[in-house]
KOLVO-963332 format. One record per atom (N, C-alpha, C, CB): residue in one letter; x, y, z. Coordinates in steps of 0.05 Angstrom, whole numbers, plus 5000, padded with zeros to 4 digits. Glycine has a CB too. Layout:
<sites>
AXYZ;...
</sites>
This chain:
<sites>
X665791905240;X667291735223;X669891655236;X667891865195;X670391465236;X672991255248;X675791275224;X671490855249;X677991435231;X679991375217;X681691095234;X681591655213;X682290955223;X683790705226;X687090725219;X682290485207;X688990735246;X691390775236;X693090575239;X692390975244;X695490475231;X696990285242;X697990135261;X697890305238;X697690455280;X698990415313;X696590295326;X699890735332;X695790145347;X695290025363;X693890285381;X697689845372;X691090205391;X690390405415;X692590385440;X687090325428;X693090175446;X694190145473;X697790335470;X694289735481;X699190215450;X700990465444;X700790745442;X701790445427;X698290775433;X697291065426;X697191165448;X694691115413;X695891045467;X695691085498;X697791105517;X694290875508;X698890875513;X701990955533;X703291165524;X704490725533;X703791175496;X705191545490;X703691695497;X705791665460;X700791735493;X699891905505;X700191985534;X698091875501;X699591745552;X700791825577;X703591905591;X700191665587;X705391775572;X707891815583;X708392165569;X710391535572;X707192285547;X707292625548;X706292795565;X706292725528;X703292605579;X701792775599;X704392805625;X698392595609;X706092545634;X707392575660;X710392755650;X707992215676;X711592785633;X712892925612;X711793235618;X712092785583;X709393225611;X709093575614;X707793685636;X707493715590;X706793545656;X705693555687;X706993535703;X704193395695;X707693635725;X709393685749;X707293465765;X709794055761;X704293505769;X701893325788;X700693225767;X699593495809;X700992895767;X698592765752;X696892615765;X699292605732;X694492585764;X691892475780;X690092325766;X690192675791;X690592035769;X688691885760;X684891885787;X690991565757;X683791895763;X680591965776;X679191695767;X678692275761;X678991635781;X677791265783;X674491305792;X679891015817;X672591145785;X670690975794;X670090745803;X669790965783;X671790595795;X671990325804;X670290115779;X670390315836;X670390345759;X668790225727;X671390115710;X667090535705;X671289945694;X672789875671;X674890005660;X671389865653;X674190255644;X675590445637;X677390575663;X673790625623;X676890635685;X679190755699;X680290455704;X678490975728;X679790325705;X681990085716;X683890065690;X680389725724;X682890105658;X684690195638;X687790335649;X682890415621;X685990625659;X687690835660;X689090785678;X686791065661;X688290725699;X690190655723;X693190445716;X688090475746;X692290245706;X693590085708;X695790145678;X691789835713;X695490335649;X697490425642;X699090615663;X696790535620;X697490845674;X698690975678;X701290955707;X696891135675;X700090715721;X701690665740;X704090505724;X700090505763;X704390385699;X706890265692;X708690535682;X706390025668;X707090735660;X708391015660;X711291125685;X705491205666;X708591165704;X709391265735;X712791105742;X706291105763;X711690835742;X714490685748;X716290675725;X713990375757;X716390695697;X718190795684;X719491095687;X717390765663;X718591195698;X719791525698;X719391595724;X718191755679;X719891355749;X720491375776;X718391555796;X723291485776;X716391615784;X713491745788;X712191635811;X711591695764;X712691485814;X711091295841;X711691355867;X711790985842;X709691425887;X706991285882;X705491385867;X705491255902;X703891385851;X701491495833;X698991535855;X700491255805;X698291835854;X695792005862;X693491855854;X695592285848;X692191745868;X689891665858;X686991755870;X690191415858;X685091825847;X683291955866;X680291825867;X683092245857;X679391775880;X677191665886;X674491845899;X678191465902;X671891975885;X670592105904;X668291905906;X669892395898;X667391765927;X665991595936;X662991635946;X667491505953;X661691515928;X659091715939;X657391575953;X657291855918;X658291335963;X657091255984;X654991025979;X655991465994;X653591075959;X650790915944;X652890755925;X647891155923;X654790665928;X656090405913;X656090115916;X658490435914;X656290045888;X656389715896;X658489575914;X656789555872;X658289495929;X661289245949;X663089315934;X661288825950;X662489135923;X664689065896;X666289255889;X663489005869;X665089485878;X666389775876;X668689825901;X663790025879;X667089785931;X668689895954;X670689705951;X667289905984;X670889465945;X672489215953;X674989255929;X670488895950;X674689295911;X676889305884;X677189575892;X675889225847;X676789855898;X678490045904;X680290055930;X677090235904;X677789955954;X680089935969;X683489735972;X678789905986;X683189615957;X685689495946;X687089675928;X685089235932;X686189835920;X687989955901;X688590205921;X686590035869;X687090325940;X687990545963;X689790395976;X685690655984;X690490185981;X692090006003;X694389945994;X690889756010;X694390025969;X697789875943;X700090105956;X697389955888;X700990015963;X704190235972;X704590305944;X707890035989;X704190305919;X704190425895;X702490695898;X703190235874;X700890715912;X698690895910;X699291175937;X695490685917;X698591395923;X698491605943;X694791575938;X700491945935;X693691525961;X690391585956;X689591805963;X688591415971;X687291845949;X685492155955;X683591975959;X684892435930;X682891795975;X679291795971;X677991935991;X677991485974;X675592085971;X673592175987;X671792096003;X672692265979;X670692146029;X668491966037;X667392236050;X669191656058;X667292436038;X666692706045;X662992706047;X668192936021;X662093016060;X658793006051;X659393136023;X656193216074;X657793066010;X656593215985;X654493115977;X658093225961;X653893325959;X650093255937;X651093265917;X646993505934;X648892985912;X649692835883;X646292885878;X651392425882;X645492855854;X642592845837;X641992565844;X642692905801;X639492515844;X637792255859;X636192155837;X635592335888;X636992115812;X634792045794;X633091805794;X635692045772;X633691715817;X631491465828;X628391545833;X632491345857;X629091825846;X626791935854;X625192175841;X627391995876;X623292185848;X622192445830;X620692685848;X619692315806;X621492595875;X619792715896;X623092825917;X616992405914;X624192695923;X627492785920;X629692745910;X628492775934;X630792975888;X631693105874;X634292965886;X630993385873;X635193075905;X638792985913;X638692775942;X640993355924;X640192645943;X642292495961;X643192645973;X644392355953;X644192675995;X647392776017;X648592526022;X646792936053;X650492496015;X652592316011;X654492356042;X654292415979;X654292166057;X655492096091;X654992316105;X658892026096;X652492386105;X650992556118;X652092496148;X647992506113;X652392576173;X653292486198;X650592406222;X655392746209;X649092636211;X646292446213;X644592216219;X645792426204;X645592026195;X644991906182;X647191666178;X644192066164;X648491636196;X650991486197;X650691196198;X652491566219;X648491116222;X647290846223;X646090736198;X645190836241;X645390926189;X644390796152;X646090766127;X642290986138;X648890926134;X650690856108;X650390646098;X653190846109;X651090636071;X651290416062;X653890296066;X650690426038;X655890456066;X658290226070;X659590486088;X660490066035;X660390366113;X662690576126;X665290716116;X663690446144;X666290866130;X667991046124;X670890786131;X667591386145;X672890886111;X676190736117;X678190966128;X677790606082;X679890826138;X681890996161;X683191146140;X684390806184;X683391006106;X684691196086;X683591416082;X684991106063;X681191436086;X679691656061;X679491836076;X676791606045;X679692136066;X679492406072;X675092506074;X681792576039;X674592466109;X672792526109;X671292836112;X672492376121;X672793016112;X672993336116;X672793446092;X675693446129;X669293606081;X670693696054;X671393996058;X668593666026;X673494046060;X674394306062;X675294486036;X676394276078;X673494476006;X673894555985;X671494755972;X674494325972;X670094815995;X668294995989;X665794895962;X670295255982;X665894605955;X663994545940;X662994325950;X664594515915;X659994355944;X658794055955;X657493905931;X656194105980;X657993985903;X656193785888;X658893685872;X653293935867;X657793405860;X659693255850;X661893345833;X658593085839;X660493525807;X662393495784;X663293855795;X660593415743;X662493985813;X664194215825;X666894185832;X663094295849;X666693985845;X668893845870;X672193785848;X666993425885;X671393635830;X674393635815;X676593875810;X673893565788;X674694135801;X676494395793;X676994495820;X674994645771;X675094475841;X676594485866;X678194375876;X675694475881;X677894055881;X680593925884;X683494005875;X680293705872;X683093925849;X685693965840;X686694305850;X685793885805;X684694405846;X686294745854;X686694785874;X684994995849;X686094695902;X686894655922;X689794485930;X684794555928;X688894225911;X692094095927;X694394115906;X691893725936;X693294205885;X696594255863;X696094565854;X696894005825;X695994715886;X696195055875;X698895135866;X695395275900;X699395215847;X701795245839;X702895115828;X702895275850;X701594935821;X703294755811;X701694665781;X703794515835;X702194585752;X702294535728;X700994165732;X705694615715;X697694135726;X697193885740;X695093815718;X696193905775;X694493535728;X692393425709;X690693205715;X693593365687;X687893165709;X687192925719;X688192665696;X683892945724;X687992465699;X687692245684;X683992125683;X690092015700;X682792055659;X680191975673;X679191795651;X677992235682;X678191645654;X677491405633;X674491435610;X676891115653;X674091695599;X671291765590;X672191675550;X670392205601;X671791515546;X670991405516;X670091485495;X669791265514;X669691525473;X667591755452;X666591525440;X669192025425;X667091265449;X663891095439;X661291075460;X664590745432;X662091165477;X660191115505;X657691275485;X661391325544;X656991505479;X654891675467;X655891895451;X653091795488;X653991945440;X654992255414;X656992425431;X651692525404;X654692545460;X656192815466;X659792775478;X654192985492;X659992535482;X662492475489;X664492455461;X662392205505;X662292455438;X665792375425;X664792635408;X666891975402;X662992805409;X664293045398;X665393265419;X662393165380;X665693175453;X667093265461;X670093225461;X666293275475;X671092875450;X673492845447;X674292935431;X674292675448;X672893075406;X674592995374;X674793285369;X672692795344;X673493495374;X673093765365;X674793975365;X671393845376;X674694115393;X676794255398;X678494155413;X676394455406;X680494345414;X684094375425;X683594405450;X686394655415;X684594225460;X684894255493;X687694395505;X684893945506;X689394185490;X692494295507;X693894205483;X693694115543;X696094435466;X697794405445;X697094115434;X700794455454;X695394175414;X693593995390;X692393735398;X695393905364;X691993735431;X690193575440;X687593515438;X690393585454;X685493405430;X683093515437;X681793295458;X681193585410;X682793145467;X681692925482;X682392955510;X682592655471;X681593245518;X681693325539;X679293595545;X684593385541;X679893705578;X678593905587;X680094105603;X676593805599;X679494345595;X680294535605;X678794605634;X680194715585;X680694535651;X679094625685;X680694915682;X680194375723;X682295005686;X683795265691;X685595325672;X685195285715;X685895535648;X687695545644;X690195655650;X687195555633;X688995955667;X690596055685;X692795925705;X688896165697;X691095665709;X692595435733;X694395275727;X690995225746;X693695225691;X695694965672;X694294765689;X699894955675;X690794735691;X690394515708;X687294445680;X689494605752;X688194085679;X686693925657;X685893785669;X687593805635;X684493575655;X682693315650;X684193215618;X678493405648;X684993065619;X684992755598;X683892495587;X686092655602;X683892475569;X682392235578;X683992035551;X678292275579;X685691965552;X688191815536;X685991525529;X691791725560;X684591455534;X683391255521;X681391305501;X682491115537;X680491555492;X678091575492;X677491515460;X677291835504;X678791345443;X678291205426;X679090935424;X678691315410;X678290785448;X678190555450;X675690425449;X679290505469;X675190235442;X672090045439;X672589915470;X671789745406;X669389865477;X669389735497;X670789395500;X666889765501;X671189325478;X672589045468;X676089085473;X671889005430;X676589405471;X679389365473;X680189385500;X680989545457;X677389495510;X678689515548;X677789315557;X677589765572;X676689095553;X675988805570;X678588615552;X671688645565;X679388615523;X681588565519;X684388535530;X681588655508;X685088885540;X687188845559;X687188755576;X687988975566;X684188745600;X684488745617;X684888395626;X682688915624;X683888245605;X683788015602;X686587905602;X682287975580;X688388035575;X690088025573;X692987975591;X689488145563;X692488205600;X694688255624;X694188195652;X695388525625;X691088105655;X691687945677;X690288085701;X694687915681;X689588485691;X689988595718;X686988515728;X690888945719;X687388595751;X685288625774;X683288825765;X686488725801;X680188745766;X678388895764;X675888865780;X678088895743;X674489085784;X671389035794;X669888695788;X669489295774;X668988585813;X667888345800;X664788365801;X668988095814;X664588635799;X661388655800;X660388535762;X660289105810;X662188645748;X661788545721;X661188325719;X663588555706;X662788065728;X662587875735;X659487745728;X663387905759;X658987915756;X655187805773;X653587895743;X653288095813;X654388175736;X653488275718;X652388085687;X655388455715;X655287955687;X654987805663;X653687535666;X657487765650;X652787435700;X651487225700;X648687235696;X651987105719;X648887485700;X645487545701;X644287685667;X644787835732;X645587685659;X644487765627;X645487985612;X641487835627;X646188085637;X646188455631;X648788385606;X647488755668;X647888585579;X649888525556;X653088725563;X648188655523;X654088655551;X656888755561;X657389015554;X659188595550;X657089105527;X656289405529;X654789545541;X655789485514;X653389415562;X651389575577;X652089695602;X649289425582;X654289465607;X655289505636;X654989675642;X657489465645;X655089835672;X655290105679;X655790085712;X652390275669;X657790225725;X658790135741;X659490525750;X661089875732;X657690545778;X657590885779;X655590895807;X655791065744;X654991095817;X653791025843;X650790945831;X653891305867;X649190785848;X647490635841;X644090795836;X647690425862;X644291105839;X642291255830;X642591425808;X641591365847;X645491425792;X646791565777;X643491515753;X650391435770;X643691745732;X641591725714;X642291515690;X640992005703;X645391355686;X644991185670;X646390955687;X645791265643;X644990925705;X645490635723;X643290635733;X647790595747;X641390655731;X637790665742;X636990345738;X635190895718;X637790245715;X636890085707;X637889805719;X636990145685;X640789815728;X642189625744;X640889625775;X645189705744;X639589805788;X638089835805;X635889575811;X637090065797;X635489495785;X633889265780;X634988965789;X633389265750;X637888935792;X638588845793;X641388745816;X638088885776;X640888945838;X642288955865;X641988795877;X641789115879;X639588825881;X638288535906;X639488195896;X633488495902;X638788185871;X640887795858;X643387865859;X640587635818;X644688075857;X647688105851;X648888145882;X648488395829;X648188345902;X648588405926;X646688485946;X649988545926;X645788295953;X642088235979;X643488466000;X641387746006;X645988456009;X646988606028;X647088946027;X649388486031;X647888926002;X647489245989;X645389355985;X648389285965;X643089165977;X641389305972;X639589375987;X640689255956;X638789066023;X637689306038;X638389426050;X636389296049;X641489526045;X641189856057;X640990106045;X643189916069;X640489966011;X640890175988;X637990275994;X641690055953;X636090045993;X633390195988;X632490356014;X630889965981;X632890256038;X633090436066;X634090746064;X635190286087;X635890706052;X637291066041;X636991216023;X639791096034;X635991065997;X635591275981;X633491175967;X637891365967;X632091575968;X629491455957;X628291445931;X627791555968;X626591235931;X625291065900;X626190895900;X625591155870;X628890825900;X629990505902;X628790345895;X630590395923;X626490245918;X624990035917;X622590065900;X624289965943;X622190245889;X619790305875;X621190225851;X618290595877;X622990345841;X623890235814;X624689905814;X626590415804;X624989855834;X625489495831;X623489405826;X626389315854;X621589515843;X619089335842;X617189335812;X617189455867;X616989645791;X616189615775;X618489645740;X613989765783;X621389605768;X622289555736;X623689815722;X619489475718;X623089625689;X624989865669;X621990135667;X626289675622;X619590065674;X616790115664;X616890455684;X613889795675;X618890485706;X618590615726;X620090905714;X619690465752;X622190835692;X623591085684;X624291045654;X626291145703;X623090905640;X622590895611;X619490955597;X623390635605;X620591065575;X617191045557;X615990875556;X616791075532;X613190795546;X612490555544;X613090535509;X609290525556;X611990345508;X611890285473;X610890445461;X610490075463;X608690465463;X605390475457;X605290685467;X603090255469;X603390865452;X602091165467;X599291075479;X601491465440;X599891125504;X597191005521;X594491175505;X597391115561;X592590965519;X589991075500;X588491345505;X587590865503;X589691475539;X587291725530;X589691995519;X584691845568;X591491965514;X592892125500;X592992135467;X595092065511;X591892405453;X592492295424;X595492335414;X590592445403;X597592495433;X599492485416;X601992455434;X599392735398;X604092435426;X606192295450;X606792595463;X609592095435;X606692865443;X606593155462;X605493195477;X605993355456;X602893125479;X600493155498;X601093015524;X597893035485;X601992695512;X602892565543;X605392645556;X603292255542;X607492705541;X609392895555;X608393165574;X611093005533;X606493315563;X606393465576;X604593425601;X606093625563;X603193245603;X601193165617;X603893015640;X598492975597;X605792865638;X607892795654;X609792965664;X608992635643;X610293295647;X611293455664;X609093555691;X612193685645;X607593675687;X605393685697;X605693525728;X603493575675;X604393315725;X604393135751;X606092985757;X602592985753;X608892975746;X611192795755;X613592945769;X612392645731;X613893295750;X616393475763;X614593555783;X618093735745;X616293485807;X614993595833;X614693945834;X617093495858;X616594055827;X618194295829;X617594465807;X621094245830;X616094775815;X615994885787;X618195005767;X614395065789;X620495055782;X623095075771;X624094935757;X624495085782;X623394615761;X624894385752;X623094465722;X624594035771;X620194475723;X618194405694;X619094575684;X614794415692;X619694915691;X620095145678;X622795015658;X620695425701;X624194935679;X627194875662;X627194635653;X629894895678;X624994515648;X624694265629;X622894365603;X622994005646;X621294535602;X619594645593;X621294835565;X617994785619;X623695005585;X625595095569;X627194945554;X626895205581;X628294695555;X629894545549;X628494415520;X630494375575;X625694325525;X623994205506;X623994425481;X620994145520;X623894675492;X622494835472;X625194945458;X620195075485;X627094985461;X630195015449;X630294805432;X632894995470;X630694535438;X631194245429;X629194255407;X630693995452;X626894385403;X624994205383;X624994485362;X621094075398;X626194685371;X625994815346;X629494825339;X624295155348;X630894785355;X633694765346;X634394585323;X635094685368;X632494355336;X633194095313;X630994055284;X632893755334;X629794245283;X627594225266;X625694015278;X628394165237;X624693995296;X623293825293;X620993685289;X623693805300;X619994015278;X616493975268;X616793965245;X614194205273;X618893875229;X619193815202;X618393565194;X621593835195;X619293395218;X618693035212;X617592905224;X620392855210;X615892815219;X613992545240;X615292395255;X612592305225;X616992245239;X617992085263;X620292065276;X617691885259;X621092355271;X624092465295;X622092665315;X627492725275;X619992715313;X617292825329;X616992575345;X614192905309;X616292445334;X615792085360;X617892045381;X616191715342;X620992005358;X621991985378;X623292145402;X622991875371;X622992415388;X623492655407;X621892705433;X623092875392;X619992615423;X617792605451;X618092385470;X614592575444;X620292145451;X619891985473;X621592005493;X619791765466;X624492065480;X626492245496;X625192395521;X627692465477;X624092595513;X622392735530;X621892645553;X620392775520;X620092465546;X618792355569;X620292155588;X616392235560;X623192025573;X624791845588;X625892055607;X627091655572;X627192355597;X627992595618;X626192495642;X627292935606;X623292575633;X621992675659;X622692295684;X617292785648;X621492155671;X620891865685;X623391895695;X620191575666;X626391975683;X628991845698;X630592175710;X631491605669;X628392355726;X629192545735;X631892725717;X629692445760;X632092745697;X633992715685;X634993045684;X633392555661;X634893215705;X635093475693;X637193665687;X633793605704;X640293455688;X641593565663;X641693455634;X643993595670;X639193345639;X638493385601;X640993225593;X638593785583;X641692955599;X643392815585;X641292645564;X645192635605;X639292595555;X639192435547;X638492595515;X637592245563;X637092825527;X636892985506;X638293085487;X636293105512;X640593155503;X643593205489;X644693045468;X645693195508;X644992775477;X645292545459;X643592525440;X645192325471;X640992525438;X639592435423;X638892665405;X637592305435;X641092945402;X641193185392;X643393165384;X640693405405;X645492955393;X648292995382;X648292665357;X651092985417;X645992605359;X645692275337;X645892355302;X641592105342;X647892135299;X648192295269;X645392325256;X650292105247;X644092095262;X641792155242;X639792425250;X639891875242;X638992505282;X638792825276;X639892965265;X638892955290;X643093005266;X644293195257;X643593205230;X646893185263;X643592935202;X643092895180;X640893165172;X642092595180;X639293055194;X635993065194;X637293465185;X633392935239;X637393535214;X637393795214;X639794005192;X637793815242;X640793815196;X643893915167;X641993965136;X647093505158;X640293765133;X638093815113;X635994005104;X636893675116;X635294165138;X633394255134;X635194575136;X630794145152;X637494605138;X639494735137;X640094875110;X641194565145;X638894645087;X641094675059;X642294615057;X642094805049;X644494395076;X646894275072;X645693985045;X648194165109;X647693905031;X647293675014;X648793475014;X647293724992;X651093245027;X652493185028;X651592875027;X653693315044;X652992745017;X651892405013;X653892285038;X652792234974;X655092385057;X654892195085;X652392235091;X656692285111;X651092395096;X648392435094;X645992235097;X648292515072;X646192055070;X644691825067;X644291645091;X645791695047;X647291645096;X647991375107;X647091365141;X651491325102;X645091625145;X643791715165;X641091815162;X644991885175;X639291665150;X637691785131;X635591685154;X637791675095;X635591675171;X632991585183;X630491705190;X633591505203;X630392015187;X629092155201;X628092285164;X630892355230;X629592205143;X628892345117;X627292135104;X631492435099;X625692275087;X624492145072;X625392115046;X622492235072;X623991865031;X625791795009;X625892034986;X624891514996;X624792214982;X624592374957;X626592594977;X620892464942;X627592614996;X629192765010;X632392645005;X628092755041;X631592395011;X634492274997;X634792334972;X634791974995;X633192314957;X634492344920;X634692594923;X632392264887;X633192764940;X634593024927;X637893124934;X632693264938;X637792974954;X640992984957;X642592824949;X641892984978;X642092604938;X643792534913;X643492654890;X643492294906;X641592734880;X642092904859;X643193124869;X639992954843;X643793394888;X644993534896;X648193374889;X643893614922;X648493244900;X651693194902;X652493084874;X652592964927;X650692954860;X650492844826;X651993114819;X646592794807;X650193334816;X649393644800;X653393794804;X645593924828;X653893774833;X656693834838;X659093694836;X656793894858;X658593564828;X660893314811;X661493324790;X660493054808;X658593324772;X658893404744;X659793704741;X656093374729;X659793854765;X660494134753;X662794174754;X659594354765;X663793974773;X667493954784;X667893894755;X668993654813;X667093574744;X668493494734;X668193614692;X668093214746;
</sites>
């Protein structure tokens, strides 16, 4: 539920940021070269220059499989004498959900140098000397490495309309003295994550950005000539598990990027060639399957290469379907399976999609029900209930009204 207050997001935001540089000795804006950090960036660099902060830390980890566009609008922002840069152009392993036959990328492998997709800049820090090599490791190392001792924080542009699990990670608990729109990396260290936008609509960050003029990615741009809807955007390295689908769309947007994208990393070209069809469900439950369980399992089976991967997909399924009730209802059973099977098709094995579609009000409804809970927000998520399931919870909440009253 959305409380609506007087103040303005974008005020909400600048106070917010100007308390983060207020109670941080190191602040670190963490960019993608997506929408939302160009948000953050561009408050937080006016912050910075009100309270003589500048240059502003900016951090960039570059994974190599990016759009131009991406390289071209950051490296301008690494190049601003406003900017202290961190960009990475380090090796690391990132997850390859393009593929289903290899699992990870190595990101500027030395190897493999003639095939980068985009070369290394005289700015960026190519040495990873932080003792981690996978993506989301690398931040609590960073920062604990270069602000040891020191009271620090990232800045980072993550939204709680993007999906469920994001905005009941913004809204829940206390992060830092009655914050909750943050993350605890260390507390021992006084070292966070923020994310000062994260009740903004995607309307209010193409608003400002409109607004004021600033500089952004013009991959959106191509994006918006070609169909792709504006909430869809997604702007992240180009095998990420929810940019698969822009994959489709490299070659009309950037011919140059993409044959070196599909040369490097693998599936690429297989998903272009057949599409959304390559890492989505189909409609329809094909004909020699009778039930959408059966074809799930029949796709763990011959699609996870790895018996570790099925074991821990296998685990994941079987938590999820009794966690959420889900042999209670037919057709949160359909769509649970279909989930399912989008995991397997879009390599998906930290279970993001699952998560979400476990954090949807109308599961939660669903399962809050089969709980004993009775509550008439309830209704207004009724998708997975049936109608004599609804009246009984209106009459539940009828029965406790009259008893109040």
């Amino acid at each position: 539920m959305r409380i609506y207050k007087k103040e303005t997001v974008l005020n909400a935001a600048l106070s917010r940021i100007s308390y983060l540089f207020d109670e941080f000795e190191d602040v670190i804006v963490c960019m993608s070269g997506g929408k939302d950090s160009t948000v953050c960036y561009e408050l937080c660099k006016k912050i910075a220059g009100e309270k003589n902060r500048l240059p502003l830390r900016v951090m960039w980890i570059d994974q190599e499989a990016e759009w131009q566009g991406t390289v071209d609008y950051m490296t301008g922002i690494m190049e601003d004498k406003n900017v202290l840069p961190m960009w990475y152009q380090m090796p690391i392993v990132i997850t390859n959900n393009a593929s289903s036959y290899n699992r990870f990328s190595y990101c500027w492998d030395a190897e493999k140098k003639d095939d980068w997709i985009h070369p290394q800049h005289d700015l960026s820090i190519k040495q990873n000397t932080y003792g981690k090599e996978r993506f989301h490791d690398l931040f609590d190392a960073i920062i604990g490495k270069e602000c040891s001792g020191k009271k620090a924080c990232y800045i980072a542009g993550m939204r709680a309309e993007e999906n469920p699990k994001r905005a009941m990670v913004l809204t829940r608990g206390v992060t830092y003295k009655g914050i909750t729109w943050g993350k605890v990396l260390s507390k021992k260290n006084d070292h966070y994550t923020f994310y000062p936008i994260y009740d903004w609509s995607y309307t209010d960050v193409w608003k400002y950005i409109e607004s004021t003029g600033s500089k952004y990615n013009k991959v959106y741009d191509q994006m918006f000539r070609f169909g792709v809807p504006v909430s869809g955007m997604r702007i992240s390295n180009l095998h990420h598990e929810t940019a698969l689908k822009h994959l489709t769309e490299v070659q009309k947007i950037e011919p140059t990027t993409w044959a070196k994208l599909q040369k490097r990393i693998d599936g690429a070209n297989t998903i272009k060639q057949i599409k959304l069809n390559s890492f989505t469900c189909p409609g329809s439950l094909p004909n020699a399957f009778k039930t959408w369980k059966e074809y799930a399992f029949y796709l763990a089976e011959n699609i996870i290469q790895k018996q570790k991967d099925r074991e821990k997909w296998v685990k994941q399924i079987n938590y999820d379907y009794e966690f959420s009730f889900i042999s209670r209802g037919e057709s949160i059973e359909t769509d649970f399976w279909k989930v399912a099977i989008n995991t397997i098709l879009s390599s998906d094995w930290d279970f993001t999609k699952i998560q979400n579609f476990r954090l949807t009000q109308c599961v939660n409804a669903f399962r809050q029900f089969h709980r004993g809970i009775k509550q008439m927000e309830m209704v207004k998520h009724s998708k997975y209930l049936t109608k004599a399931q609804v009246d009984e919870i209106k009459k539940a909440v009828q029965n406790e009204n009259n008893k109040r009253n």
